[in-house]
GURO-527453 format. One record per residue (C-alpha): residue number from 1; residue in three letters; x, z, y. Coordinates in pm, whole numbers, plus 32768, in hexadecimal, padded with zeros to 4 digits. Layout:
<sites>
<site resi="NUM" resn="Ala" c1="X" c3="Z" c2="Y"/>
...
</sites>
This chain:
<sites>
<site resi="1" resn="Unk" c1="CA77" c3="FAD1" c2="28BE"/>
<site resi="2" resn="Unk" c1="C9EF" c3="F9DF" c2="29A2"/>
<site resi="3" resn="Unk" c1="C898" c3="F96A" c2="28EA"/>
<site resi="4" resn="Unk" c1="C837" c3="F8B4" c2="2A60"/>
<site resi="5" resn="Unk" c1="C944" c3="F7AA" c2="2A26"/>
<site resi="6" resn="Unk" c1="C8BB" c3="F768" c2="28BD"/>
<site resi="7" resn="Unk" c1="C75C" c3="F712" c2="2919"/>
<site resi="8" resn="Unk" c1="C781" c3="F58A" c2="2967"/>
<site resi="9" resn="Unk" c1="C837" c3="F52F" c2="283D"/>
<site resi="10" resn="Unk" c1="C72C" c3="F607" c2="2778"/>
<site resi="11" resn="Unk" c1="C611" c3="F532" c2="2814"/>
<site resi="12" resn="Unk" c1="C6FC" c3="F3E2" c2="27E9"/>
<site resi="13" resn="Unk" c1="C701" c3="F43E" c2="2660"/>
<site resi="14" resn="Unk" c1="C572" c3="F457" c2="2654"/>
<site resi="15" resn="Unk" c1="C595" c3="F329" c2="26FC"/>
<site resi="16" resn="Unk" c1="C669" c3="F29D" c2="25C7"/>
<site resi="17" resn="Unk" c1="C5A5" c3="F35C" c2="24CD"/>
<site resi="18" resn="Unk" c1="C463" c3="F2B2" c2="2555"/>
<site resi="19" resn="Unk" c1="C50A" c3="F141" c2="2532"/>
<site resi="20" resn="Unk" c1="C53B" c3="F1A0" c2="239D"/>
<site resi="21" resn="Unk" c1="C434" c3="F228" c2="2366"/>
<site resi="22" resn="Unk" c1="C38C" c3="F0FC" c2="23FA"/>
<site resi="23" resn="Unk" c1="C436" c3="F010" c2="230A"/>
<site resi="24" resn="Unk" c1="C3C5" c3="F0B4" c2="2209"/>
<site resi="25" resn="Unk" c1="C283" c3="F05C" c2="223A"/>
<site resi="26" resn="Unk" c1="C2E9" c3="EF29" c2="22C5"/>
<site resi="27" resn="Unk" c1="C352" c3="EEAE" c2="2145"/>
<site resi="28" resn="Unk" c1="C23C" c3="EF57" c2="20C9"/>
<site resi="29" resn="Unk" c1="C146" c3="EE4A" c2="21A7"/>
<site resi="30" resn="Unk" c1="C09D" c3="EF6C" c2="223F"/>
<site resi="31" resn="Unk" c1="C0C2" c3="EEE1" c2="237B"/>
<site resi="32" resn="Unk" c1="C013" c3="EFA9" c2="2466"/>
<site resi="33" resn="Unk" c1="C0B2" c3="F0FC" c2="23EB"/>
<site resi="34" resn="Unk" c1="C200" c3="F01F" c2="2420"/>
<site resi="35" resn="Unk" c1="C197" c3="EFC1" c2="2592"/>
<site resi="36" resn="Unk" c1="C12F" c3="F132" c2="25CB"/>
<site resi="37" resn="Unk" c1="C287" c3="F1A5" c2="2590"/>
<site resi="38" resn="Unk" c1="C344" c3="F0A0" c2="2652"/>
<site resi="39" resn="Unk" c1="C269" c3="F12A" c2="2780"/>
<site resi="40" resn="Unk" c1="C2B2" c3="F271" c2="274A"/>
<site resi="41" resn="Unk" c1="C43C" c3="F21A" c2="2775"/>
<site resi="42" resn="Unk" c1="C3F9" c3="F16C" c2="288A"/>
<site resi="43" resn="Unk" c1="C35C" c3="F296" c2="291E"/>
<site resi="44" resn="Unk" c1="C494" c3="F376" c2="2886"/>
<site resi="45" resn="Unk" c1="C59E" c3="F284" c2="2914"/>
<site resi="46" resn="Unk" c1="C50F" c3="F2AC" c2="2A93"/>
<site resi="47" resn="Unk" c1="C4FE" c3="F412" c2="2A87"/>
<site resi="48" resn="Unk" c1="C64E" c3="F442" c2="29E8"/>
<site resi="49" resn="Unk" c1="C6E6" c3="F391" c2="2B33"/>
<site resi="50" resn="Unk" c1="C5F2" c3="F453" c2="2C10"/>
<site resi="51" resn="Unk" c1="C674" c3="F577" c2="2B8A"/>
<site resi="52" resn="Unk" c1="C7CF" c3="F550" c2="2B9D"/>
<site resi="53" resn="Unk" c1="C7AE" c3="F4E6" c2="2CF2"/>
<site resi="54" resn="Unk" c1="C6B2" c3="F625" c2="2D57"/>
<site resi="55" resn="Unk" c1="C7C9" c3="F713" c2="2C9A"/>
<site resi="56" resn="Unk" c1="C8EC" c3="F664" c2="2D2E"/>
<site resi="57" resn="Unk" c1="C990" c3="F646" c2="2BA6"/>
<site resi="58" resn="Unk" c1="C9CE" c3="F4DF" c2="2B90"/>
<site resi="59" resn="Unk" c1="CAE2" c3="F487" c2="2A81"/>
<site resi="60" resn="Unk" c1="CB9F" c3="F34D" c2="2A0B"/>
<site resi="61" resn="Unk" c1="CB28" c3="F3CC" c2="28A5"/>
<site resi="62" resn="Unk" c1="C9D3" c3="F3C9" c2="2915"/>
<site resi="63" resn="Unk" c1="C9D2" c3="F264" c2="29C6"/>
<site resi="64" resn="Unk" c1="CA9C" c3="F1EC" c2="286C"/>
<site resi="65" resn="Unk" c1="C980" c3="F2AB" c2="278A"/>
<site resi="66" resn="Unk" c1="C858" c3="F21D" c2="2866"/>
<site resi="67" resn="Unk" c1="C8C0" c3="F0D9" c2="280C"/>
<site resi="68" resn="Unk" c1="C8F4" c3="F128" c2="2694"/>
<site resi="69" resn="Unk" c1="C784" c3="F188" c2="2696"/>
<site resi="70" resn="Unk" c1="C6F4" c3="F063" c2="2781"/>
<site resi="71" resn="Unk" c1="C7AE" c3="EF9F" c2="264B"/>
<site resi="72" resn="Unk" c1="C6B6" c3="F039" c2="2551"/>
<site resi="73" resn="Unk" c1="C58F" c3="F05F" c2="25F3"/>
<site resi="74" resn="Unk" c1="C563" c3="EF0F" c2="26CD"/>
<site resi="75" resn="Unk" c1="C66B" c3="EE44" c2="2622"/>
<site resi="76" resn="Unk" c1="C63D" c3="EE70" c2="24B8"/>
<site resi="77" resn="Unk" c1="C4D9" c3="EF0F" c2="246C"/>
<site resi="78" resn="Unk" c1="C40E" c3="EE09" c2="2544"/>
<site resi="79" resn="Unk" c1="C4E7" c3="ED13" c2="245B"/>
<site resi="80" resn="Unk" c1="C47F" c3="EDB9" c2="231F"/>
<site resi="81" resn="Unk" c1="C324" c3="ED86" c2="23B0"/>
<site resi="82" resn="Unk" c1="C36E" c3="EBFD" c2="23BD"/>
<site resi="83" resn="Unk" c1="C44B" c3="EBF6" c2="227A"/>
<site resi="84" resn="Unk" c1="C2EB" c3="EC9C" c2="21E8"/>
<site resi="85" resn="Unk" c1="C205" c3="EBA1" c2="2275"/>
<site resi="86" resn="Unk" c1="C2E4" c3="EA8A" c2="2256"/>
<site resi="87" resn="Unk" c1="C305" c3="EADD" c2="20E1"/>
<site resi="88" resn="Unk" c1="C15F" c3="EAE6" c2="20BF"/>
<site resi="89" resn="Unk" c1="C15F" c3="E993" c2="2173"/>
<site resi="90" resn="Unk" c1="C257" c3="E8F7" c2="207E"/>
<site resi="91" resn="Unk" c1="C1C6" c3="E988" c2="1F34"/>
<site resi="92" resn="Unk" c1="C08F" c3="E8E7" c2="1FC0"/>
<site resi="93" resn="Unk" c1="C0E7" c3="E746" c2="2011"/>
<site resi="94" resn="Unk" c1="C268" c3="E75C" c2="1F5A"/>
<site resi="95" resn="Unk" c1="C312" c3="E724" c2="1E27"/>
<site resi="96" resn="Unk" c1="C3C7" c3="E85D" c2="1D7B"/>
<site resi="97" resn="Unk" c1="C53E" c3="E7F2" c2="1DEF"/>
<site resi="98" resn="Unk" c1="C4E2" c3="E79E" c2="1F5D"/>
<site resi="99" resn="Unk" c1="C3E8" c3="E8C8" c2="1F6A"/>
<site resi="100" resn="Unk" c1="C52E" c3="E98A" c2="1F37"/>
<site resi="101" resn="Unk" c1="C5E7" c3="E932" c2="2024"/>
<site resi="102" resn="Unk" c1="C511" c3="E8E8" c2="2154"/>
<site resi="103" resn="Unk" c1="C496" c3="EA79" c2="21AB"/>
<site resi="104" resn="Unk" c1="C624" c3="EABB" c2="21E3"/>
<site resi="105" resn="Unk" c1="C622" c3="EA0C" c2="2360"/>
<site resi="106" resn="Unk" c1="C562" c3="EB47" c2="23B1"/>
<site resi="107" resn="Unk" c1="C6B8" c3="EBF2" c2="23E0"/>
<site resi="108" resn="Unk" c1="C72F" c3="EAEE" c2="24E5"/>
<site resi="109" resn="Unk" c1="C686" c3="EBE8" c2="25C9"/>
<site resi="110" resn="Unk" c1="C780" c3="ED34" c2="2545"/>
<site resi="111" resn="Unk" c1="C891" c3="EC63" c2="257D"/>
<site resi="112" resn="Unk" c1="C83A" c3="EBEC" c2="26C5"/>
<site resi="113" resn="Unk" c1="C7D3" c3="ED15" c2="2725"/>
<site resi="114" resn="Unk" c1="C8DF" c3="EDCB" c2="2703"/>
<site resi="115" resn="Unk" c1="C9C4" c3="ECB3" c2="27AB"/>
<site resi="116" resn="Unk" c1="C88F" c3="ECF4" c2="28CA"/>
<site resi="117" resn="Unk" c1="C8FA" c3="EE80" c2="28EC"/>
<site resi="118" resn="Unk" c1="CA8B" c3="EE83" c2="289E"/>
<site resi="119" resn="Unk" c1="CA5A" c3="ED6B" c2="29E2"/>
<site resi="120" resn="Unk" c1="C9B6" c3="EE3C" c2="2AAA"/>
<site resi="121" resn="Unk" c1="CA89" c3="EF76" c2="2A7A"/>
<site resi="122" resn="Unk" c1="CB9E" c3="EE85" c2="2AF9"/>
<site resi="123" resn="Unk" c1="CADD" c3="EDD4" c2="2BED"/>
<site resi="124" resn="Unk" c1="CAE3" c3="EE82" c2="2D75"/>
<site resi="125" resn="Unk" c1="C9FB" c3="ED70" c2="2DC9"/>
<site resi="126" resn="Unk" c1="C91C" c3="EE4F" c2="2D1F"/>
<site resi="127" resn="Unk" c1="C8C0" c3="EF70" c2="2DF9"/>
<site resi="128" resn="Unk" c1="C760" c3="EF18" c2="2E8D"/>
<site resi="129" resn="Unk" c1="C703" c3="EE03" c2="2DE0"/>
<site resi="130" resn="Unk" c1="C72C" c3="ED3A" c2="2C93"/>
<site resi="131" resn="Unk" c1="C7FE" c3="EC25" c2="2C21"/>
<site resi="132" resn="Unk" c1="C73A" c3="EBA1" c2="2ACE"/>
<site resi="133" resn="Unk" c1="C5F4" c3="EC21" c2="2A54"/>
<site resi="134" resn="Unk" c1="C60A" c3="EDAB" c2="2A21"/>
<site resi="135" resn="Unk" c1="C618" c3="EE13" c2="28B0"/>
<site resi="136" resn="Unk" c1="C4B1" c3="EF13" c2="28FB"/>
<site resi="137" resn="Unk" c1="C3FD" c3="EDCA" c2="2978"/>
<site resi="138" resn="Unk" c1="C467" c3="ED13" c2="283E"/>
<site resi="139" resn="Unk" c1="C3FD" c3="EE02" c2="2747"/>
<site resi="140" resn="Unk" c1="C2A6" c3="EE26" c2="2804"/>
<site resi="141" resn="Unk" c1="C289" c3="EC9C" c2="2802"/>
<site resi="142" resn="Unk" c1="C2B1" c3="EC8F" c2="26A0"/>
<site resi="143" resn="Unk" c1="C1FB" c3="EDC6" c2="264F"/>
<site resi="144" resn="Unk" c1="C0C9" c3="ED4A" c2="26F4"/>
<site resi="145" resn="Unk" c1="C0D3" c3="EC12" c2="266B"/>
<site resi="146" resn="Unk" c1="C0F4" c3="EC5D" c2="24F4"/>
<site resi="147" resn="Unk" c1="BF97" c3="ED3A" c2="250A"/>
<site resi="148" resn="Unk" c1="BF03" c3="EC3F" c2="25DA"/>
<site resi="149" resn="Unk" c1="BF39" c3="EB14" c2="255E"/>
<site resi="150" resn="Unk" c1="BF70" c3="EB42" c2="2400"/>
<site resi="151" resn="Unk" c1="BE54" c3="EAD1" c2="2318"/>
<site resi="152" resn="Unk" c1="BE53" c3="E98C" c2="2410"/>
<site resi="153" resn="Unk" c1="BFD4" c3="E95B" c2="23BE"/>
<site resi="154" resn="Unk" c1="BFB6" c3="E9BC" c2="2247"/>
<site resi="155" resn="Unk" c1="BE94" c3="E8B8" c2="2209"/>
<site resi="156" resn="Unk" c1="BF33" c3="E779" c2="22F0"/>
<site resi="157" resn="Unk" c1="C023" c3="E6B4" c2="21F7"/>
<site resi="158" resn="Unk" c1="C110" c3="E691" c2="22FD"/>
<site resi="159" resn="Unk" c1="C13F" c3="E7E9" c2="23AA"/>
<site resi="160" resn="Unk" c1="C25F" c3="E85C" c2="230C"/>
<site resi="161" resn="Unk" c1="C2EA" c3="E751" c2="23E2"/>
<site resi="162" resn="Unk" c1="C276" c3="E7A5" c2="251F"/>
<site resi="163" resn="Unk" c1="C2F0" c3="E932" c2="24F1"/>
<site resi="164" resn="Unk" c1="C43E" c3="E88F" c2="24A2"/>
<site resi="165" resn="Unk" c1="C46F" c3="E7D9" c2="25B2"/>
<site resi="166" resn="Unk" c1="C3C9" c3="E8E6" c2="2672"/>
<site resi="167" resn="Unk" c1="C4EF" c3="E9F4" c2="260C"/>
<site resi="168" resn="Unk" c1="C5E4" c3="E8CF" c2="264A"/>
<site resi="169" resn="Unk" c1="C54C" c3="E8EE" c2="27C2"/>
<site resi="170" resn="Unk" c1="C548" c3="EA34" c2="27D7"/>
<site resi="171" resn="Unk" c1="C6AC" c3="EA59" c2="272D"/>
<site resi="172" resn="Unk" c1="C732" c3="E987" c2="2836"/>
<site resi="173" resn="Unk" c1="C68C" c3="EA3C" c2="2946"/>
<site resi="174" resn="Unk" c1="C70C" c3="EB78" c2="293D"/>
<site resi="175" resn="Unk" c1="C85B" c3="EB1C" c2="2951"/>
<site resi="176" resn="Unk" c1="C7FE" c3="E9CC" c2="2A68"/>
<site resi="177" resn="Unk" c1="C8AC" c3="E9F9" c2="2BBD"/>
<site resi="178" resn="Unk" c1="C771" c3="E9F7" c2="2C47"/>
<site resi="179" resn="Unk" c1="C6F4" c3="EB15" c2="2D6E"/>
<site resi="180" resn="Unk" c1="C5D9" c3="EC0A" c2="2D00"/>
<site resi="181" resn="Unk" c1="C53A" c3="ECDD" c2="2DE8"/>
<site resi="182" resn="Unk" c1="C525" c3="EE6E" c2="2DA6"/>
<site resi="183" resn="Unk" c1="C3F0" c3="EF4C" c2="2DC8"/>
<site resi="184" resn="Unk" c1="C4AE" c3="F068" c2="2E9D"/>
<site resi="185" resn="Unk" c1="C41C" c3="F0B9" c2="2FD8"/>
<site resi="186" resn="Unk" c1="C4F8" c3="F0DD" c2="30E9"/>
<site resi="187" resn="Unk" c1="C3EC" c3="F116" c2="31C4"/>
<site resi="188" resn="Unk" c1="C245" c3="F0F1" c2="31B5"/>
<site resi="189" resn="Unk" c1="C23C" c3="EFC5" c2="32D5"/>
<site resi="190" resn="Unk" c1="C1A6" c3="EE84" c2="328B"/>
<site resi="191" resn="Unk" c1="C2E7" c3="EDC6" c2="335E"/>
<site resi="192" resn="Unk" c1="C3FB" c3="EE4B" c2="326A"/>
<site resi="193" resn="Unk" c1="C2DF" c3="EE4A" c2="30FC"/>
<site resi="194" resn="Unk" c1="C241" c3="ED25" c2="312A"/>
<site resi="195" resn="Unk" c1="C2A6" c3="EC7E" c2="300F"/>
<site resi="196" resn="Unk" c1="C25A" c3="EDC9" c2="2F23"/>
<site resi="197" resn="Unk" c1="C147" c3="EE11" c2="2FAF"/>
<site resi="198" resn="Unk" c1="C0DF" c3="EC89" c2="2F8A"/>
<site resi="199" resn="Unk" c1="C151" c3="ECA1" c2="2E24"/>
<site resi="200" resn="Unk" c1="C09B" c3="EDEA" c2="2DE3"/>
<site resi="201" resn="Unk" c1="BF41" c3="ED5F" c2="2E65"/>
<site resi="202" resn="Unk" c1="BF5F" c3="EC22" c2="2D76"/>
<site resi="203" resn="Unk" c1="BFBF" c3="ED0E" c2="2C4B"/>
<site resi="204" resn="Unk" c1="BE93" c3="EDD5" c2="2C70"/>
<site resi="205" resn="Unk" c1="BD9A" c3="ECB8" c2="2C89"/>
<site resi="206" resn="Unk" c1="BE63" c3="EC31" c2="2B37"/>
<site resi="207" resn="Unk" c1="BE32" c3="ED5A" c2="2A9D"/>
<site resi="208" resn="Unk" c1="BCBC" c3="ED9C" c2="2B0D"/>
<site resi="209" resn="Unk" c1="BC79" c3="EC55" c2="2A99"/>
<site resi="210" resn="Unk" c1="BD57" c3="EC0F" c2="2963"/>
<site resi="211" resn="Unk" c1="BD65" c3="ED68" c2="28E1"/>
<site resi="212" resn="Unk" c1="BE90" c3="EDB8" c2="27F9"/>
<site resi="213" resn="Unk" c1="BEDB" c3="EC24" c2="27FD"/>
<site resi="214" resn="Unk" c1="BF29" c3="EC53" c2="296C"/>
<site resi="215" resn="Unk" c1="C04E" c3="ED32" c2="2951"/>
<site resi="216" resn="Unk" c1="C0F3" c3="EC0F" c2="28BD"/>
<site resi="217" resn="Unk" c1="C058" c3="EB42" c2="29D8"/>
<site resi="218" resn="Unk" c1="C0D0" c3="EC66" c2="2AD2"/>
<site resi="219" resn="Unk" c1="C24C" c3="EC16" c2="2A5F"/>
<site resi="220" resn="Unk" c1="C219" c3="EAC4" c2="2A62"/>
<site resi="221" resn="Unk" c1="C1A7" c3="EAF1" c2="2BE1"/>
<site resi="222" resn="Unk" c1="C2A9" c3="EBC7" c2="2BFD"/>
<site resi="223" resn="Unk" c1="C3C1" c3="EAA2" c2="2B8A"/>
<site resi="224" resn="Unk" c1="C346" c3="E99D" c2="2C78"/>
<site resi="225" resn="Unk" c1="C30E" c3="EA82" c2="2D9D"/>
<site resi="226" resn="Unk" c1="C46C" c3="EADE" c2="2D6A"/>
<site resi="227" resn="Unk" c1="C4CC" c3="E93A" c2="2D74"/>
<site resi="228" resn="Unk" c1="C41D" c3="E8FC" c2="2E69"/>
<site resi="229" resn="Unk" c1="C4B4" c3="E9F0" c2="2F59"/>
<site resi="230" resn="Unk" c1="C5ED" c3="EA1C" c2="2EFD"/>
<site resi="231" resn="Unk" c1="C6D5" c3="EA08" c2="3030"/>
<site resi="232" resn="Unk" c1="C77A" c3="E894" c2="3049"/>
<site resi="233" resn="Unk" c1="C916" c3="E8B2" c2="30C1"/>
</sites>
């Protein structure tokens, strides 16, 4: 038996595993656990590629259960972290029938996340760059910004709003035709990197500054970077 071949798809289910376990806490409020979790994927679904590349083992089950898990862990436990805070917000400034119903646009984001990664299984636009916000850069948006900014949201009458029309952005965003710019290196030169290496220098003053607020901020840079220099026909 051929164990070698098994060993991406093992590290893609940790990868899934992490994204439940994540919700869990997620509905639970305990957000930073939650956020913990989502990272951890994150870190599972870029060594499960890695691998499969290093071991030469790569699979149509294994692209097909990647995305299954990307589903979970950046599509539907960063929205249990919203549906969670949403649902604190509306307790707080809402009567009972519209407190109901308002935490349930959280799960705009599994939807349109998973239209984001069934498109870019499809999509051969798709090798070396991005078309629509990534699904990792989503979930760390989101992530970020539930620790960071949630007593100030909680407490402001009208922030369930703003996270609405926030995930109504960010909904539309990863499936927008719009150019983002990957993180690969072809090379280390500053002709061919610029605009990483431009991006990466902003992101680490954000963070330095802003702390765990700036990883939001970092994604935010990250969107208008990508606008900004997309390539015009």
């Amino acid at each position: 038996m051929n164990l070698k071949k098994h060993i991406p798809n093992t590290i893609t289910c940790c990868n899934l595993l992490s994204g439940c376990v994540a919700a869990v806490y997620a509905f639970l409020g305990v957000y930073p656990l939650a956020f913990a979790f989502i990272i951890a994927g994150a870190v599972f679904d870029f060594f499960d590629g890695l691998s499969a590349r290093a071991l030469k083992v790569s699979s149509p089950i294994g692209k097909e259960l990647d995305s299954l898990a990307d589903v979970i862990t950046f599509g539907f436990a960063p929205a249990t972290m919203v549906f969670s805070w949403l649902r604190e917000c509306a307790d707080t400034h809402l009567d009972m029938l519209v407190a109901f119903v308002v935490p349930f646009f959280a799960f705009l984001l599994v939807a349109f996340s998973a239209l984001r990664l069934a498109k870019f299984n499809v999509d051969e636009r798709q090798t070396s760059s991005f078309i629509g916000l990534p699904t990792p850069a989503n979930a760390l948006f989101w992530g970020a910004l539930v620790i960071g900014s949630h007593d100030t949201i909680v407490e402001n009458p009208y922030g369930w709003m703003l996270i609405i029309a926030l995930v109504l952005l960010f909904s539309w965003l990863l499936v927008a035709e719009i150019p983002m710019f990957s993180l690969k290196f072809k090379n280390l030169t500053w002709r061919s990197n610029r605009i990483t290496y431009i991006f990466l220098l902003v992101s680490l003053s954000l963070l330095i500054v802003l702390g765990l607020n700036g990883l939001s901020a970092v994604i935010g840079w990250y969107i208008i970077l990508s606008i900004l220099t997309q390539k015009r026909a």
